[in-house]
C-alpha positions as CSV (number, residue, x, y, z in Angstrom):
1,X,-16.4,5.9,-15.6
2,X,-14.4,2.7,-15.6
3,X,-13.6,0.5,-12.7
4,X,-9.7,-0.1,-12.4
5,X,-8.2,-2.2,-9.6
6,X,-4.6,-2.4,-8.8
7,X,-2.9,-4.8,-6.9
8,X,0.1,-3.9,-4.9
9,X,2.5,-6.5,-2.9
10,X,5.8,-4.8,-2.7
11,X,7.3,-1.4,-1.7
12,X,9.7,-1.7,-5.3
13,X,6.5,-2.7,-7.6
14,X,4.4,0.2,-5.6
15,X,7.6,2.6,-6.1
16,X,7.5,1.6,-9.8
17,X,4.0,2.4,-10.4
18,X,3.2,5.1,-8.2
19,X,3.5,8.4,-10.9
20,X,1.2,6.1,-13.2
21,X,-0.9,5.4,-10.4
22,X,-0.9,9.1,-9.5
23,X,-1.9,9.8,-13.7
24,X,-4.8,7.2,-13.3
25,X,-6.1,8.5,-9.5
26,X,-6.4,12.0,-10.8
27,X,-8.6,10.8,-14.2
28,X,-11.8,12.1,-14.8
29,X,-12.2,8.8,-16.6
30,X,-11.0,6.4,-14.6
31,X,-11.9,5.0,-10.5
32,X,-9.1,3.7,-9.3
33,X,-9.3,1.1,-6.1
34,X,-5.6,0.3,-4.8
35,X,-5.2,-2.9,-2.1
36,X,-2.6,-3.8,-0.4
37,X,-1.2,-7.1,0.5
38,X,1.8,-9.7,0.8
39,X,4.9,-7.7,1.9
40,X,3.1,-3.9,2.3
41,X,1.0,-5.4,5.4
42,X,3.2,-7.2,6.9
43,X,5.3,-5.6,10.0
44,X,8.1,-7.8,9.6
45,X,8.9,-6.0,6.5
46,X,7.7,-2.2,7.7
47,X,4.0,-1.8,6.7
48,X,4.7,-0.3,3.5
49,X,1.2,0.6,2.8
50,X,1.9,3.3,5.2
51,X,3.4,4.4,2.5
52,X,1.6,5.2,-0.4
53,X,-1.3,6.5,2.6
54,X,1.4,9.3,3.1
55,X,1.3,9.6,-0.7
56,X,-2.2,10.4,-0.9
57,X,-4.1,7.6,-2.1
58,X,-6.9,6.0,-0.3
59,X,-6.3,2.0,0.3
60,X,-10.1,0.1,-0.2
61,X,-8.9,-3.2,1.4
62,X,-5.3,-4.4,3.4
63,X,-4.9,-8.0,2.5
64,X,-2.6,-9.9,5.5
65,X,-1.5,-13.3,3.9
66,X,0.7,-14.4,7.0
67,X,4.0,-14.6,5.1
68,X,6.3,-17.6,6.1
69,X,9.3,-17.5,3.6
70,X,10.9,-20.3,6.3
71,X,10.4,-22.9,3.7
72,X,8.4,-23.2,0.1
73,X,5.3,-25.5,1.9
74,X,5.0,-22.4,4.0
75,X,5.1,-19.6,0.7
76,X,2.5,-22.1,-0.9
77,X,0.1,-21.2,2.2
78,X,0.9,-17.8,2.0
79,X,-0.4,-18.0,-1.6
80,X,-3.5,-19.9,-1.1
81,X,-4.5,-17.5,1.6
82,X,-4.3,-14.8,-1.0
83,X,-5.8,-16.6,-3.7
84,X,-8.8,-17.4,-1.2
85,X,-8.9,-14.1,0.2
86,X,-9.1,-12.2,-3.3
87,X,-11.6,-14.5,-4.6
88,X,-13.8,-13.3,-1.6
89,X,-13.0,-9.3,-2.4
90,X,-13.6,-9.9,-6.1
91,X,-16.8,-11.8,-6.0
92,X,-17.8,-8.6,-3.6
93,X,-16.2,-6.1,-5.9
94,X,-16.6,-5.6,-9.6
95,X,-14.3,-4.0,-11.7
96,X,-13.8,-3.3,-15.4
97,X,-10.3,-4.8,-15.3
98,X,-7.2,-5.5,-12.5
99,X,-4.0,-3.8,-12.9
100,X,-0.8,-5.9,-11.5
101,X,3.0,-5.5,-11.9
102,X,5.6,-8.5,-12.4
103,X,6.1,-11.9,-11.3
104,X,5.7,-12.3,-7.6
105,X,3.9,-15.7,-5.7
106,X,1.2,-13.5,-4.2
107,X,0.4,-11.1,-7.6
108,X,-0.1,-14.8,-9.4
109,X,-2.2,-15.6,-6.3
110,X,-4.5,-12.4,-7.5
111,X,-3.9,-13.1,-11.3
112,X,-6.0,-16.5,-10.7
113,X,-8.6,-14.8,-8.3
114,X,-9.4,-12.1,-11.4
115,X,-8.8,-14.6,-14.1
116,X,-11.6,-17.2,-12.9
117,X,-14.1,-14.3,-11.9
118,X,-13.3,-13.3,-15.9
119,X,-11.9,-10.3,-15.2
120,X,-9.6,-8.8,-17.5
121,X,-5.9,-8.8,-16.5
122,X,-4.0,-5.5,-17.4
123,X,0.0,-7.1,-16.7
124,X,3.0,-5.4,-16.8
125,X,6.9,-6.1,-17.3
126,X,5.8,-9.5,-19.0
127,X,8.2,-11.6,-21.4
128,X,11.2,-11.1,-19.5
129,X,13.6,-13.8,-18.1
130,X,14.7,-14.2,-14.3
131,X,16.6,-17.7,-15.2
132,X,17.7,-18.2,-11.2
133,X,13.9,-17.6,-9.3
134,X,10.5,-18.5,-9.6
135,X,9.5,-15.4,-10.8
136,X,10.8,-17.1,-13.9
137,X,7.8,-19.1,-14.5
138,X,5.2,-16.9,-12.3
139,X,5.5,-14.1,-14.7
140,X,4.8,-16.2,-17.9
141,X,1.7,-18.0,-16.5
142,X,0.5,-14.4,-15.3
143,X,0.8,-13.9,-19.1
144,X,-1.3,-16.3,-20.4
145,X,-4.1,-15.2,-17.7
146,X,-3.9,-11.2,-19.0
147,X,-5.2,-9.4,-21.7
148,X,-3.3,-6.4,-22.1
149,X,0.7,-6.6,-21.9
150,X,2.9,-3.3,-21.2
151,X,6.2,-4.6,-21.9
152,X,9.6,-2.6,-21.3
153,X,11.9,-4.0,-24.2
154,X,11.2,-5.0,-27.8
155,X,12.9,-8.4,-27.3
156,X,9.8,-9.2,-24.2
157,X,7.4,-7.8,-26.6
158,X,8.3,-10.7,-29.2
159,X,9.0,-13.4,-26.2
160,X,5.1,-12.7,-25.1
161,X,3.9,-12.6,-28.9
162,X,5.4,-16.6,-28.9
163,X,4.0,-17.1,-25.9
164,X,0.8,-17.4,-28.2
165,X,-0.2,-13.5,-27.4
166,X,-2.0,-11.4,-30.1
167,X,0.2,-8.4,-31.3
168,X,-2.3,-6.0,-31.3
169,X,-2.5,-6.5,-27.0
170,X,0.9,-5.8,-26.6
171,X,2.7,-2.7,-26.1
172,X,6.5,-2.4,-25.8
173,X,6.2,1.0,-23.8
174,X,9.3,0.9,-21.9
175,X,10.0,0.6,-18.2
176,X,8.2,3.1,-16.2
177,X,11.0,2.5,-13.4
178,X,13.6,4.2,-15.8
179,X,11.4,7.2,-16.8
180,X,10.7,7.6,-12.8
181,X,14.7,7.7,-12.0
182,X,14.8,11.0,-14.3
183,X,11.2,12.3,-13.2
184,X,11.3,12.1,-9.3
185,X,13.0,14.9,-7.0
186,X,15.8,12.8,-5.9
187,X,17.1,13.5,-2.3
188,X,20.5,14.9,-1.8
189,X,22.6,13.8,0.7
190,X,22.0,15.8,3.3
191,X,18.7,15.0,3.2
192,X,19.3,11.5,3.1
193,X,21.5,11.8,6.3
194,X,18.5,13.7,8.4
195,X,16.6,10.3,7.5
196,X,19.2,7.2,8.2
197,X,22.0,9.2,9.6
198,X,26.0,10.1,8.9
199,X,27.1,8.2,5.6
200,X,30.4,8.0,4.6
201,X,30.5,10.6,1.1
202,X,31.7,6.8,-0.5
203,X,29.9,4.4,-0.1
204,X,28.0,1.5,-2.0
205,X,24.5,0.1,-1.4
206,X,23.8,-3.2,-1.1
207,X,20.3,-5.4,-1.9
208,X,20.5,-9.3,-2.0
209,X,17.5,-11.2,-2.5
210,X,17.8,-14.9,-2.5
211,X,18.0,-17.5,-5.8
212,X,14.5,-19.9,-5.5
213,X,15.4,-22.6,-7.7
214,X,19.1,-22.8,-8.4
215,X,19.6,-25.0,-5.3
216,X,23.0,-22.6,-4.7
217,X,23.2,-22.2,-0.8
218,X,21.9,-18.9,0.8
219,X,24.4,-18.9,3.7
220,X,27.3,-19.8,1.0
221,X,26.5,-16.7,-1.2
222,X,26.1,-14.7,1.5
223,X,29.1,-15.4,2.9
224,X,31.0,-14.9,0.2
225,X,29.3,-11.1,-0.1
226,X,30.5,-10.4,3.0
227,X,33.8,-11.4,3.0
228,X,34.3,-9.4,-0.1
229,X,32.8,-5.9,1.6
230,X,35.1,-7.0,4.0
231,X,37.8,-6.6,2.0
232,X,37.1,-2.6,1.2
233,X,35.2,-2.0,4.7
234,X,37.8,0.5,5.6
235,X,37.4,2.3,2.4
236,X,33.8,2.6,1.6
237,X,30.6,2.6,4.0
238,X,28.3,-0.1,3.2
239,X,24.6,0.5,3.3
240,X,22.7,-2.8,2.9
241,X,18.5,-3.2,2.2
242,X,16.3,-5.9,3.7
243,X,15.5,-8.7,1.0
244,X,12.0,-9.7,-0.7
245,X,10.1,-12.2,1.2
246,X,11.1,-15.2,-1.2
247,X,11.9,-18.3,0.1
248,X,15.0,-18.0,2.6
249,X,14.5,-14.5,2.8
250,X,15.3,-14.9,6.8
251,X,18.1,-16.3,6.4
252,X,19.5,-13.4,4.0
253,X,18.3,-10.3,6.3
254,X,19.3,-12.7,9.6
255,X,22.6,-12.7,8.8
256,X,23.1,-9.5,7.1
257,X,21.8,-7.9,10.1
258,X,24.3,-9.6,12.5
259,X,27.2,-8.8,9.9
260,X,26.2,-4.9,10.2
261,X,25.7,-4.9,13.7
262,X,29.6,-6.0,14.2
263,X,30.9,-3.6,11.2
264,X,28.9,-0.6,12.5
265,X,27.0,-0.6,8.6
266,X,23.5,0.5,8.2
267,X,20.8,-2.0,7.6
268,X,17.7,-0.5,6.1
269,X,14.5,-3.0,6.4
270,X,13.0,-1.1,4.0
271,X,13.6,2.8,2.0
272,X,10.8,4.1,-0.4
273,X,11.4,4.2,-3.9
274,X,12.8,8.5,-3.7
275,X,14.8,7.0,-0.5
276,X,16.1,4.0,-2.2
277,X,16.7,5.8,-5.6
278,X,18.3,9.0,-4.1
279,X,20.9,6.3,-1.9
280,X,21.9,4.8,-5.3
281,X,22.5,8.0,-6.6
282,X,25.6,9.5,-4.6
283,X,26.9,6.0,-4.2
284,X,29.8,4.3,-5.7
285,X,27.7,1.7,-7.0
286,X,24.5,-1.2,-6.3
287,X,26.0,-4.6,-5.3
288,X,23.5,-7.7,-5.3
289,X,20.9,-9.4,-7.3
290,X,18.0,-6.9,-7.6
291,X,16.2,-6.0,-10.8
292,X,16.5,-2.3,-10.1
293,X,20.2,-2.7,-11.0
294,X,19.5,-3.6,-14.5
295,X,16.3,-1.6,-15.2
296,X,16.4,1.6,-12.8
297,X,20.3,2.1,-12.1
298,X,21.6,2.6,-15.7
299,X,19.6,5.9,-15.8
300,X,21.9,7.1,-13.1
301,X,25.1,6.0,-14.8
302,X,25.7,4.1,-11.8
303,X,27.4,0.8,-11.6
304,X,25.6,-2.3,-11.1
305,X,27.5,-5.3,-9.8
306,X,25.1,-7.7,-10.2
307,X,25.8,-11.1,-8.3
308,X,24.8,-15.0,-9.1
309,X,21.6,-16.4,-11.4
310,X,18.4,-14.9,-10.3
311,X,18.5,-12.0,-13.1
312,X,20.1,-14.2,-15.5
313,X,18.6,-13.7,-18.8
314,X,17.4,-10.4,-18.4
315,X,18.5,-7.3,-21.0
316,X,21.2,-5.2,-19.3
317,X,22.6,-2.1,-20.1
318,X,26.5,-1.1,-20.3
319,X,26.6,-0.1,-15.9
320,X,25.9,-3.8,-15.1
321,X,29.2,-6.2,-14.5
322,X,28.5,-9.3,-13.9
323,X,29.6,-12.3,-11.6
324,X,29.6,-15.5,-9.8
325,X,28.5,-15.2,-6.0
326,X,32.5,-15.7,-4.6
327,X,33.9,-13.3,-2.7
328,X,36.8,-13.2,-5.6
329,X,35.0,-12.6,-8.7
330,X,32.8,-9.9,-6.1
331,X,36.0,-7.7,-5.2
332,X,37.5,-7.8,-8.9
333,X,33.6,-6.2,-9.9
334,X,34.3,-3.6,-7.1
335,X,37.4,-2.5,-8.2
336,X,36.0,-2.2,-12.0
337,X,33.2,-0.3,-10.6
338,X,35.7,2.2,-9.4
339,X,37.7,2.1,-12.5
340,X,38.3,5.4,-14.4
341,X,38.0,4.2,-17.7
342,X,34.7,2.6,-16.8
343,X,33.4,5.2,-15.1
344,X,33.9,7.8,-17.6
345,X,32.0,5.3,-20.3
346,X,28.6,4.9,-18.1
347,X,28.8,9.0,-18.8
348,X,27.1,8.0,-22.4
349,X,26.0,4.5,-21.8
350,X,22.3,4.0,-22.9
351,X,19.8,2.6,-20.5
352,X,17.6,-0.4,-23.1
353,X,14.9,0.3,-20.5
354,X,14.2,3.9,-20.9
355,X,11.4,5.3,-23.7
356,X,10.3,8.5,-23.4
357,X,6.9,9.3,-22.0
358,X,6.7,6.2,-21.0
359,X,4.1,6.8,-17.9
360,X,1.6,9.2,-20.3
361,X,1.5,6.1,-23.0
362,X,0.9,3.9,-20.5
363,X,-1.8,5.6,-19.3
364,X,-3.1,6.4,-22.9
365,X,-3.2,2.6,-23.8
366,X,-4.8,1.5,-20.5
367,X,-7.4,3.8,-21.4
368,X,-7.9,3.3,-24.6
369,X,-8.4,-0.8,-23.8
370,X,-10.8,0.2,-20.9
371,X,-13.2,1.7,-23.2
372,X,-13.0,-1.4,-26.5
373,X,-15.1,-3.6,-27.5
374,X,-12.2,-6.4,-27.0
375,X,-12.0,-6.1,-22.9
376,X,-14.9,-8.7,-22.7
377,X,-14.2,-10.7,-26.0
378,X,-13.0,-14.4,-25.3
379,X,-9.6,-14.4,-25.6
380,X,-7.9,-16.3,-28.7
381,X,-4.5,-18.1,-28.6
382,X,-2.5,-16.5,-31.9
383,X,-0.4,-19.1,-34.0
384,X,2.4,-18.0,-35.7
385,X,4.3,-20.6,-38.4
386,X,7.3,-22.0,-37.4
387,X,10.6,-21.6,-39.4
388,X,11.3,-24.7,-40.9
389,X,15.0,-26.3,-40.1
């Protein structure tokens, strides 16, 4: 049977993986060893990992890297805690490959650990382009550490194939965060109420996680979200999501928090991935910055109004409207998302995320490179000619 470890740092990566995860646990083929660190262990953000324990699985090892998001010195020592501490666990721990998701500080942190003790990287949602964060460059150095690439669009499959990746090691499957939209037994309203309380039957959800190398101000984007929600807080209920623990994070759920306390909004620190999705789903629409408005969202035919840089230069389906982070350009996307015409187009839009089967080919392929001969070749940088000018 084949050793697979998988890495987890974030409620939304967890919530992305977890029917895979589920596929891979229940393999006759296949021991899977899940640990937890970063944001899942940490109380500020809601112990997650409580989380997938209530979903079954058995955690091996909770990881604390003492996150500071106060300035970028302090998410450096977050991520050399992490990288020391998974050096320990896999020097103690052998596996036939790690599994990690993305582009966040701490999952390169664990990249490096399994890359210098040689063991083969399995990396997910590579090639794609977050122009406005860190994550930007995080994901492509994960990359060139991994050996088997799951990609969600055709367009990353080619970006990682420049990147000097071998085609045959990688797979444009899909997003499994699409499939899981349709797949999961979404809560309805009701339900959803029982959990967080009366919601207004309109209402939008809000998630706003900060820009890390833009140099835009926090406070000033912030401020100009609210004073747009402002401008339709007598219409619609707004429920806003605490932010990832990137750089300024604090600042974000700070003052979010005082501007719900003084409008009488909800502020969630944290919702799991049924939670979060089933919210999205009777609402009038996801205002803010996060990825799951371009990837998971357009399954729902739900607008995205997606604010600022930080998923600039990502493929976006038909749901998303773009804008600058001012209050102006923020009220004229809320009033499109409400639009009639729009709304009646987002009944046959196309999400450029989804595949079918995504989470059984994923599984299949994971497999499949598990049991090679190539898992433990040396791996080869692939050259491609250039088109001459």
């Amino acid at each position: 049977m084949k050793k697979l470890a998988y890495i987890t740092g974030s409620r939304a990566e967890y919530g992305i993986m977890k029917r895979l995860l589920k596929k891979i646990d229940g393999s006759d083929e296949i021991e899977l060893t899940l640990v937890a660190t970063g944001m899942q262990v940490d109380s500020k953000y809601g112990n997650t990992y409580k989380v997938i324990e209530e979903d079954g699985f058995k955690i091996d090892k909770l990881i604390d890297i003492k996150i500071d998001n106060s300035n970028n010195s302090k998410v450096l020592d977050s991520m050399s805690i992490c990288q020391s501490e998974f050096g320990k666990y896999f020097e103690e721990n052998k596996f036939d490959a790690v599994m990690i998701l993305g582009d966040r500080y701490e999952i390169l942190s664990v990249a490096i650990a399994a890359a210098i003790h040689n063991i083969p990287l399995i990396h997910l949602h590579g090639g794609e382009k977050t122009l406005g964060n860190y994550d930007e460059f995080i994901r492509h150095a994960i990359t060139k550490m991994s050996k088997l690439h799951l990609v969600s669009t055709e367009e990353y499959r080619r970006r990682v194939i420049q990147m000097g990746e071998y085609p045959t090691s990688v797979f444009d499957i899909g997003a499994l965060g699409a499939e899981n939209t349709l797949m999961l037994n979404l809560l309805q309203l009701e339900e959803l109420e029982k959990r967080f309380g009366k919601i207004n039957e309109r209402y939008y959800v809000v998630l706003f996680h900060p820009e890390t190398i833009t140099g835009v101000s926090v406070e000033a984007q912030i401020n100009a979200l609210t004073d747009a929600v402002d401008t339709f807080k007598n219409e619609y209920e707004f429920i806003f999501i605490g932010s990832n623990s990137d750089t300024s994070a604090d600042i974000i759920s700070n003052m979010l928090k005082s501007y719900t306390e003084k409008n009488n909004f909800k502020f969630l620190t944290s919702a799991r991935p049924e939670e979060y999705l089933s919210l999205i789903k009777h609402s009038s629409g996801l205002i803010g910055n996060s990825s799951s408005g371009l990837i998971e969202v357009p399954s729902l035919k739900i607008p995205t109004i997606n604010i600022g840089d930080r998923q600039k230069g990502r493929v976006r389906g038909e749901n998303v409207i773009d804008v600058a982070a001012s209050s102006e350009e923020i009220i004229e996307a809320i009033k499109k998302s409400k639009n009639t015409e729009f709304l009646e187009m987002l009944k046959n839009s196309i999400n450029p995320y989804y595949q079918k089967n995504v989470m059984e080919e994923g599984y299949r392929i994971i497999l499949e490179f598990l049991n090679s001969n190539s898992i433990n070749e040396i791996k080869d940088f692939y050259d491609f000619k250039m088109e001459e000018n």
